[in-house]
C-alpha positions as CSV (number, residue, x, y, z in Angstrom):
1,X,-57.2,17.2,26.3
2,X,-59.6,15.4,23.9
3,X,-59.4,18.1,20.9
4,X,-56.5,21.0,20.7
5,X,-56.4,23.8,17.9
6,X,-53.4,25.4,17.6
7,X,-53.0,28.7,15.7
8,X,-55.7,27.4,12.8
9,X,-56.3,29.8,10.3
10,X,-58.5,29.2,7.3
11,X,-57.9,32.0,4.3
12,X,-59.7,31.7,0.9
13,X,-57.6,34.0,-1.4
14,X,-56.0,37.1,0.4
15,X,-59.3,36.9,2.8
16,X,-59.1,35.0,6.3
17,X,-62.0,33.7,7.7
18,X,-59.8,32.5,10.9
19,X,-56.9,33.7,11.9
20,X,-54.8,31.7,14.7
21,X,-57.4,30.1,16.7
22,X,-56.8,28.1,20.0
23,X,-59.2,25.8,21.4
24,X,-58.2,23.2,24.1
25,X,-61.7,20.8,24.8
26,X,-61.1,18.4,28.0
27,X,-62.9,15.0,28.1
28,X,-66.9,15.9,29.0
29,X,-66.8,19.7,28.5
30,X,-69.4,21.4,26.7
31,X,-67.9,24.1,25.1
32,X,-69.7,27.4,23.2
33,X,-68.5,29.4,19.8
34,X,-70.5,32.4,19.2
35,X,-70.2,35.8,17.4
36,X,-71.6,37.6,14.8
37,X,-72.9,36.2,11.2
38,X,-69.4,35.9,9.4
39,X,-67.2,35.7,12.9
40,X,-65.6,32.8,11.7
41,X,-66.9,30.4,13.8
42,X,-68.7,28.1,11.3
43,X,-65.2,28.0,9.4
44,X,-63.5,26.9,12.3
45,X,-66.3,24.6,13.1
46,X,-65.7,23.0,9.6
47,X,-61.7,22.9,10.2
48,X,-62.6,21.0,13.4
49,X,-64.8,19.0,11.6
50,X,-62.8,18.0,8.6
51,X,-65.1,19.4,6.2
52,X,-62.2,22.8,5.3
53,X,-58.5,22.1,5.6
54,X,-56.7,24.7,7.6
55,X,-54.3,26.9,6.0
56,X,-51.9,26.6,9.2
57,X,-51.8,25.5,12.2
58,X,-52.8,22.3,13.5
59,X,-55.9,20.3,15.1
60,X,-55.2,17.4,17.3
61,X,-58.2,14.9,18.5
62,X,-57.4,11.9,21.2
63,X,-53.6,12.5,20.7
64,X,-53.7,12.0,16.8
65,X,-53.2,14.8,13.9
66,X,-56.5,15.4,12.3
67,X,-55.8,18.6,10.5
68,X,-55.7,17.5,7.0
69,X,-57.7,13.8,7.8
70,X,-61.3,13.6,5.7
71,X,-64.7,14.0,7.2
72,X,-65.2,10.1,7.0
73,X,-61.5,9.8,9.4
74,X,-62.6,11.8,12.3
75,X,-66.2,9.7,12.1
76,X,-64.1,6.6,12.3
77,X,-62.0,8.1,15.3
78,X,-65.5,9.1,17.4
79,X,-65.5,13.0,16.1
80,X,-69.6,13.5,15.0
81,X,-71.2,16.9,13.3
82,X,-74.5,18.3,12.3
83,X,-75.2,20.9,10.0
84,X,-77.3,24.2,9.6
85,X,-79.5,23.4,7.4
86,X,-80.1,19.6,8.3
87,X,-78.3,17.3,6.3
88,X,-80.7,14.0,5.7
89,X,-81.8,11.5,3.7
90,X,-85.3,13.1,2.5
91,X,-86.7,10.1,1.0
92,X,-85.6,7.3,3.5
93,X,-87.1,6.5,6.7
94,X,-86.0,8.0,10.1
95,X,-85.1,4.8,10.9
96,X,-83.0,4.5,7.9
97,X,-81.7,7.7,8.3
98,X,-80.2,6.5,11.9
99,X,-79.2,3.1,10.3
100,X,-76.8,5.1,8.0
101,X,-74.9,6.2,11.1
102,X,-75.0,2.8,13.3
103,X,-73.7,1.2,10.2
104,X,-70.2,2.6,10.8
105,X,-69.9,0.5,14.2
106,X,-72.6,-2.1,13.2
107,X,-72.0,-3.5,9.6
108,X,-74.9,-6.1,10.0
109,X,-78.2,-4.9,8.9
110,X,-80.1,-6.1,12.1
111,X,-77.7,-5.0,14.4
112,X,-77.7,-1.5,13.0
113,X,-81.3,-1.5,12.9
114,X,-81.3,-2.3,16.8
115,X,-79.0,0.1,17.5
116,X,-80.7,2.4,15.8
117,X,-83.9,1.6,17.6
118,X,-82.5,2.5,20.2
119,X,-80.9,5.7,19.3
120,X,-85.1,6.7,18.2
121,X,-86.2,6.4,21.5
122,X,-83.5,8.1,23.3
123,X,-84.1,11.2,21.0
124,X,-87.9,10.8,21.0
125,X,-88.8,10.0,17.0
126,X,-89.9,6.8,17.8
127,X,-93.5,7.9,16.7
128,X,-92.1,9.3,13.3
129,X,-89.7,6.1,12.8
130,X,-91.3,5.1,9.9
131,X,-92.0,8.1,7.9
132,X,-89.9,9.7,5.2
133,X,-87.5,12.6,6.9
134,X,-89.0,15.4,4.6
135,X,-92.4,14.9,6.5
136,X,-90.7,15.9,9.6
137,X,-90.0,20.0,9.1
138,X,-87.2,21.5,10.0
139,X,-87.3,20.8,13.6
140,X,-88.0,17.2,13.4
141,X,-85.0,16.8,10.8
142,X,-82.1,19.0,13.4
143,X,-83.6,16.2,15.8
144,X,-83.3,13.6,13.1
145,X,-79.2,14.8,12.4
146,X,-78.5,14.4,15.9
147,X,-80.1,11.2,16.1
148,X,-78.2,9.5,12.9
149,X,-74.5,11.4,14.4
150,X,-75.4,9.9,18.1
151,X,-75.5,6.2,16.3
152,X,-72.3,6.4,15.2
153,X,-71.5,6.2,19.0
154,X,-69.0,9.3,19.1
155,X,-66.9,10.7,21.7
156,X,-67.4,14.3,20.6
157,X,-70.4,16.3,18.8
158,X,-70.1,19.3,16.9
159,X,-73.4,20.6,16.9
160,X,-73.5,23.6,14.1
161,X,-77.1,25.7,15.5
162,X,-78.6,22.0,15.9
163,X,-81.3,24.4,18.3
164,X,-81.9,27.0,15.6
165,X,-85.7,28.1,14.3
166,X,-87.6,26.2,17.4
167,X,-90.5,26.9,19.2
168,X,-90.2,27.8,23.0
169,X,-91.4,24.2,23.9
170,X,-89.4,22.7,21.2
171,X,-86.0,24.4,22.6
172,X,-86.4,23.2,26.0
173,X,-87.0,19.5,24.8
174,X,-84.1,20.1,22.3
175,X,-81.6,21.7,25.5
176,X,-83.1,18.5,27.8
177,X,-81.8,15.9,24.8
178,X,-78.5,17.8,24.8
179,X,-77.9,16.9,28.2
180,X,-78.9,13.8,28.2
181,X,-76.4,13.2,25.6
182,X,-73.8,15.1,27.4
183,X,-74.7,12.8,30.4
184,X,-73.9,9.9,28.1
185,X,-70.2,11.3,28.4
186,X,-70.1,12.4,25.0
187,X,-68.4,16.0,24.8
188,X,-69.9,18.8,23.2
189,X,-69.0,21.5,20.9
190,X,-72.0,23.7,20.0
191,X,-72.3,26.8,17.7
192,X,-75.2,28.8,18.4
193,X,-76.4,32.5,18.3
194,X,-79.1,31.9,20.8
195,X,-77.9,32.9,23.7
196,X,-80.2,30.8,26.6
197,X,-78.8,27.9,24.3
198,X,-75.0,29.0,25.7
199,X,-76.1,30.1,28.6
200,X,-77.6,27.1,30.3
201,X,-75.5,24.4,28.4
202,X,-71.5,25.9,27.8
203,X,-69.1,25.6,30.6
204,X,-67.2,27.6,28.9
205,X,-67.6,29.8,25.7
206,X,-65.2,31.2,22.9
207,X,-66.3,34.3,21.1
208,X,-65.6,34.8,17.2
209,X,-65.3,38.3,15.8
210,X,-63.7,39.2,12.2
211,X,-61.9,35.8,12.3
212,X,-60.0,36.4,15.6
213,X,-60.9,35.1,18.8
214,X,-61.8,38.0,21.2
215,X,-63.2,36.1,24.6
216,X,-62.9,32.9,26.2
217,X,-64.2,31.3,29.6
218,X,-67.2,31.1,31.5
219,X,-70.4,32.3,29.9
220,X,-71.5,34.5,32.3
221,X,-68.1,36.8,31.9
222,X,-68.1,36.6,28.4
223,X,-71.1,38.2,27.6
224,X,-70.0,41.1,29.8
225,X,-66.8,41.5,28.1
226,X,-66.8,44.9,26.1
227,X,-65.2,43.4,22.7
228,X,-68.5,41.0,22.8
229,X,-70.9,43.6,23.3
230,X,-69.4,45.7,20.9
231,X,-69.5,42.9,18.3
232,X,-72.6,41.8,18.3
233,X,-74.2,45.2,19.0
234,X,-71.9,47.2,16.5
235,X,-69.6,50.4,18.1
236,X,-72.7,53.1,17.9
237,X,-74.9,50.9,19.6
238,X,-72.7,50.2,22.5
239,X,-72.4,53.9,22.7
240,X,-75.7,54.3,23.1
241,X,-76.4,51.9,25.4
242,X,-73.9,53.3,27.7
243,X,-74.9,56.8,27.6
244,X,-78.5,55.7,28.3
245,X,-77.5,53.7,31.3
């Protein structure tokens, strides 16, 4: 397996977001985590990520211990994130912005700046290259993260809602650029609450409720699985939904 988590849980105080996780990701998968707003998926996502410390348990990436290792270790080892709200450079250039990330496997300036040519036209900015990120919107800057994470050449993204708040049009563009960096043989994890999102890309999902995990395999049987429904539609409401059916 590329990345294992065994048993994480995260607690802040007496509260815990995650309690004993699992997650086993094989080379080329593109695996799901959904669930409700506070599931504790995006805590998890950050213990995978480096960016929380687990309070137990252990995470494991290409054979090597990871659980306690800094953000900056699992870039160095091939592990990539984006974030929610998009996380760039708002007064540099796009293509600065995707220089930042080829600089870790490029240290000279022109190199870097190839690469991250290259890494622009792939993800379609090459028309915005030269403008400052804030200019781009929210859209253009989730396509912008992506683009700076891909030029760090990485073996796995961790894609936290990276297809959140877009257009119709803009989501199918975003889920075509997905796979095409999927077909690159980089292996995915995604976080996402839209369910089309999961749906077309997962192979296989895990869902989040109250910190535990309460489903796991393919897509298609996990949103049919009654601790789902019930999660994200709240007990009443699957009541409902039953008696009217």
């Amino acid at each position: 397996m590329l990345l294992e988590a065994h048993a994480v849980s995260k607690s802040f105080g007496d509260f815990f977001a995650v309690r004993d996780a699992n997650l086993s990701v094989g080379e080329g998968e593109i695996v799901g985590l959904i669930g409700p707003n506070g599931a504790g998926k995006s805590t998890f996502f950050n213990c995978l990520a480096g960016d929380a410390v687990p309070t137990s348990g252990k995470i494991i990436f290409d054979g090597q211990d990871m659980t306690k290792a800094p953000p900056e270790a699992h870039a160095r080892l091939g592990i990539g994130r984006t974030f929610q709200v998009p996380a760039t450079f708002e007064g540099m250039s796009v293509i600065d912005n995707v220089m930042v990330g080829a600089f870790l496997r490029h240290p000279h300036q022109g190199d870097a700046r190839d690469h991250a040519s290259r890494i622009i036209e792939l993800t379609g900015l090459k028309a915005q290259m030269d403008l400052a990120a804030h200019s781009l919107g929210t859209p253009g800057r989730k396509r912008l993260e992506i683009a700076r994470v891909l030029a760090t050449n990485p073996r796995l993204m961790l894609l936290d809602e990276s297809l959140a708040g877009l257009t119709p049009t803009e989501l199918q563009e975003a889920i075509r650029l997905v796979r095409k960096i999927h077909e690159m043989g980089i292996t995915i994890v995604i976080v996402e609450h839209i369910m089309e999102v999961i749906m077309t890309l997962a192979g296989r999902v895990l869902a989040f409720n109250q910190g535990h995990v309460i489903a796991s395999g393919r897509p298609e049987d996990v949103v049919k699985d009654e601790a789902v429904i019930e999660a994200y539609l709240g007990r009443g409401s699957h009541r409902v939904r039953r008696r009217s059916a």
